[in-house]
N, C-alpha and C positions, 0 to 999 in steps of 0.2 A: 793538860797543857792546851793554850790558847791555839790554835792555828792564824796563818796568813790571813783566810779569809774571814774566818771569825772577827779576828782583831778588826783589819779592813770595813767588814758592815759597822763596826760600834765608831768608827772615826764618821765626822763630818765631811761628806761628800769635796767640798772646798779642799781642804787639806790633806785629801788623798793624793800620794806621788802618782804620776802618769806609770810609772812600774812598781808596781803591787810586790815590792821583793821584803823580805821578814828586813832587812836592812834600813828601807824608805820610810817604812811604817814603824819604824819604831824613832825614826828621827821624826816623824810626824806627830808620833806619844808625846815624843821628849818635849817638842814646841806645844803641843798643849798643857805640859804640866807645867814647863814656865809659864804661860801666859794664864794659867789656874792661878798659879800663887803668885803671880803680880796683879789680878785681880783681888787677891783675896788681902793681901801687905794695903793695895789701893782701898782696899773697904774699911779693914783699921782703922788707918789713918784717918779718912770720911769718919768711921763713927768717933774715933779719938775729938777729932776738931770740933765736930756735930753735939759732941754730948752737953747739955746744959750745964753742968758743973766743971768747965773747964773756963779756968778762971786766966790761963796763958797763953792762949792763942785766939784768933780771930783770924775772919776770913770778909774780905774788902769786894761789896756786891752791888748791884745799882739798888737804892732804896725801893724801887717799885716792886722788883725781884722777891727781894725780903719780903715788905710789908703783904706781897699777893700771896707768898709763900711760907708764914710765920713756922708752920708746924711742922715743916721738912726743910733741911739744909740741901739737903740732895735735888727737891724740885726747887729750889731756891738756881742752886746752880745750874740747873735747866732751862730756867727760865732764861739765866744770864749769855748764855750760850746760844740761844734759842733766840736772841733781841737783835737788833740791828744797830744797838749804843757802840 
């Protein structure tokens, strides 16, 4: 069995509660597993839209973005993000 501090070193400094109690820390778990598997639902989706053979959806980008970015949709959208349009 996991102990208080054990668990506590394996969390990210940030998201530690200011009280180290088996209660805080495990509300601290639970927000990083949501925020795992909304990252991971959000990756899908990027590769679902992303993939070459998808012939029903698109994604609406400034043409420089694209064009500097042909081989990643992802720094595609970094770019877009990243621009001052």
């Amino acid at each position: 069995m996991i102990t208080e501090k054990q668990l506590a070193n394996r969390l990210p400094t940030e998201l530690l509660p200011e009280i180290e109690s088996c209660s805080a820390l495990l509300t601290a778990v639970t927000q990083l597993k949501t925020e795992r598997n909304n990252a991971m639902a959000d990756s899908l989706r990027l590769d679902w839209l992303a993939a070459p053979g998808n012939t029903i959806a698109n994604v609406q980008l400034p043409k420089d973005c694209v064009e500097n970015n042909s081989y990643s949709l992802r720094d595609a959208i970094d770019a877009a993000m990243a621009s001052d349009i």
